[in-house]
C-alpha positions, 0 to 999 in steps of 0.5 A: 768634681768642683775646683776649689778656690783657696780661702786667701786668693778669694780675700785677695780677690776682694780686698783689690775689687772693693775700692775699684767698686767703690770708685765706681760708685762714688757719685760725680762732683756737681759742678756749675758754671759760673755767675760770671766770666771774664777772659784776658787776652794780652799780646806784645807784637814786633819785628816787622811794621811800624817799628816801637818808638822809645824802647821797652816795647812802646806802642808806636801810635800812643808815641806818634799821637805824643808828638803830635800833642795827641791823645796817643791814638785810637785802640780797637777790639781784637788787636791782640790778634792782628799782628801789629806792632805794640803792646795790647790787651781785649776784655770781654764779660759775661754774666748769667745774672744778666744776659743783656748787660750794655756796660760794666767797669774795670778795676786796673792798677796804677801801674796800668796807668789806665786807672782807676777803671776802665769802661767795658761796652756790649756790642750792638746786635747784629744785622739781621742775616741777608735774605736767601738769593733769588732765581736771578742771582748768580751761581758761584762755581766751583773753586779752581783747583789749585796749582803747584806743590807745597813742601815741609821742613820741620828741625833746627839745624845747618843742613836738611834732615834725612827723609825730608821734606814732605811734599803733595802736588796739588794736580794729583792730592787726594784728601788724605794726601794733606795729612803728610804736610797740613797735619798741626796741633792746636790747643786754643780754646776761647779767648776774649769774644764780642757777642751781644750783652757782653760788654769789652774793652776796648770799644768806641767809648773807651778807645785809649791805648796800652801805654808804652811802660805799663804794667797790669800786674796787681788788683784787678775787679769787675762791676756791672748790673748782675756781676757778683760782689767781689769779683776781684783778683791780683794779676801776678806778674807772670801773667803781665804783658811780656816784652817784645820777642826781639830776633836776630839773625846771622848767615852761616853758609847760606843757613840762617841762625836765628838768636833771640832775648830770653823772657823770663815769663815765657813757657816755650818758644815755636819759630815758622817759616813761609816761602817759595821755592828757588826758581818756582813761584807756585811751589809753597815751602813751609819749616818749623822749628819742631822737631816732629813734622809740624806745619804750625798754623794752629801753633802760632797762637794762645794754647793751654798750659797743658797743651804746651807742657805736652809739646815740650815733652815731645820736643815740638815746642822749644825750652824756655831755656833756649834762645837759638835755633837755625834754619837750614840751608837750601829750603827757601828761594832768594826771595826770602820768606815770612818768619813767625816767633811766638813766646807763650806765655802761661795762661792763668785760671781763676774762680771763687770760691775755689773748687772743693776737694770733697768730691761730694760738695757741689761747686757752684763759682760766683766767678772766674777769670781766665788770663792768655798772654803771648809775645810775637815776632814777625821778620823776612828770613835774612833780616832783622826783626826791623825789616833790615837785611842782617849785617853778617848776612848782607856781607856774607852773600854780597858785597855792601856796594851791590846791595839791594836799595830797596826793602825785600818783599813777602813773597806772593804766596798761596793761602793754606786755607784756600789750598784746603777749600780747593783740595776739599771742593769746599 
């Protein structure tokens, strides 16, 4: 005999299977890239190099060209990247109404002390690639597998942690073996570009400098030859270029404390550490202040609001509210190591018209911007960011009469690229 199904479980049933019928049904958002594009980079660099003259996260060139009665030096593209000391920004623009644009204009505030525009230049086209070698060239061989062990340490804290570090020995690593200590995150997507028809800045026309008291935040605007009318945007000043990450550092008890100024723009902090081994030149040690196992390669650079936000959640990333962290004692050799801090800053995306919440209206952006900001440090572990040894560690480890007379050295360590090439045979 046939079961029967009550009437109200049959209208239950119904009423929690319709609207995921209907979601399901529901027809995608039609959305098209924009007519435009601009991408923003903005990075502040100090610690170790030439060191910013006049405060306030000067550019030490436009200050030494200004002694000289100079113009304040050359700017390249791509300095947001390098790592040298000052305050950068790199422009790229794109525009699908014209694929070959050579040159277009950017609005920038007074404050800048850019204003009124800025001139954006495409890149020539590139070489041709090198013709395919003959029967007569020379065959590289394979990559040297290479020697030693690198370890990793990862937390804030005096003393090592239970059940670290993680170490491969590179004479007996397999593939796999490079997750346990190689294993980062990363969320860093596209940032500012050079590519053929899309015009930069800075480039060989217009090659001036961040000045060392300017400020970005205001009205922005692009024009060019197939550039929508109206791209025009404000810049808050969150997104302005952030001050320099200025680092201390204090011995305690052969750990090292680190401190640094709070930045009211920063979204989280990240701090790594490179170096050798005491007494073993090819052992390679790495340390993060996260505190879940972390290298940091794919850290120490531009990542997503979302991506950050996650990391904070999982304690990989510290709080805008923290402003210390220690390294441990008894990681790193007496040849110190390289100390990398990041600030991040948060990345601003916009377009117009805005995205419809009508999921049945096509969206179709006339523009869109997208703004990355950082601030980095870079220090020899022990010294302050200026590459001058701590007062309270010098005192602590010996005495001033004995001190080294000479600035310390980075110590020689081995590429991680070159380690993965060599482990991967590629």
């Amino acid at each position: 005999m046939p079961r029967t199904i009550p009437l109200r479980a049959v209208t239950l049933t119904a009423a929690l299977v319709a609207p995921s019928i209907a979601f399901a049904q529901a027809p995608a958002q039609k959305v098209s890239p924009p007519v435009s594009q601009a991408w923003i980079d903005l990075a502040t660099f100090g610690g170790m190099g030439m060191p910013a003259l006049g405060g306030g996260g000067a550019n030490p060139m436009a200050a030494l060209g200004g002694l000289f009665g100079g113009g304040g030096g050359k700017n390249d593209f791509g300095r947001t990247h390098t790592g040298m000391t000052g305050r950068w920004m790199d422009v790229t623009l794109m525009t699908r109404a014209n694929p070959n644009l050579a040159e277009a204009a950017m609005a920038v505030p007074a404050g800048s002390q850019l204003a009124p525009t800025l001139k954006l230049v495409a890149p020539r086209a590139q070489k041709s690639p090198p013709p395919e070698p003959g029967d007569e060239s020379v065959i590289e061989g394979e990559p040297e597998r290479p020697r030693g062990k690198v370890s990793l340490y990862w937390g804030c804290g005096e003393t090592v942690r239970a059940g670290q570090p993680r170490t491969i020995d590179f004479a007996r690593a397999q593939p796999a073996d490079l997750v346990q200590v190689f294993q980062g995150r990363r969320a860093t997507q596209r940032g500012t570009h050079l590519a053929v028809g899309r015009p930069v800045w800075p480039n060989e026309q217009d090659s001036r400098l961040v000045p060392a008291r300017a400020t970005l935040a205001g009205e922005h605007g692009f024009t060019g030859a197939g550039v929508p009318e109206g791209f025009r945007f404000t810049l808050p000043p969150a997104q302005d270029l952030m001050p320099p990450l200025e680092l201390t550092q204090t011995d305690a008890g052969g750990a090292t404390k680190l401190r640094w100024n709070a930045i009211p723009a920063a979204r989280a902090y990240f701090v790594a550490a490179m170096g050798s081994k005491a007494g073993d030149d090819e052992h390679m040690v790495l340390w993060t202040s996260s505190e879940l196992p972390d290298s940091g390669f794919g850290l120490l650079d531009y990542q997503t609001n979302a991506a950050v936000d996650r990391w904070l959640r999982e304690k990989v990333l510290l709080a805008p509210t923290v402003t210390e962290c220690t390294v441990p004692r008894g990681i790193f050799g007496s040849d110190g190591a390289m100390l990398r801090a990041i600030a991040y800053g948060s990345e601003l995306n916009l377009a117009h018209p805005p995205r419809p919440s009508d999921p049945r209206v096509a969206w179709e952006p006339q523009w869109a911007v997208k703004v990355r900001v950082r601030s980095m440090t870079t220090a020899m572990l022990g010294m302050d960011g200026g590459g001058v040894p701590s007062r309270d560690s010098q005192e602590s480890r010996e005495p001033a009469a004995t001190a080294p007379e000479r600035p310390a050295q980075p110590p020689a360590l081995p590429n991680p690229v070159d380690v993965l090439r060599g482990i991967l045979g590629r």
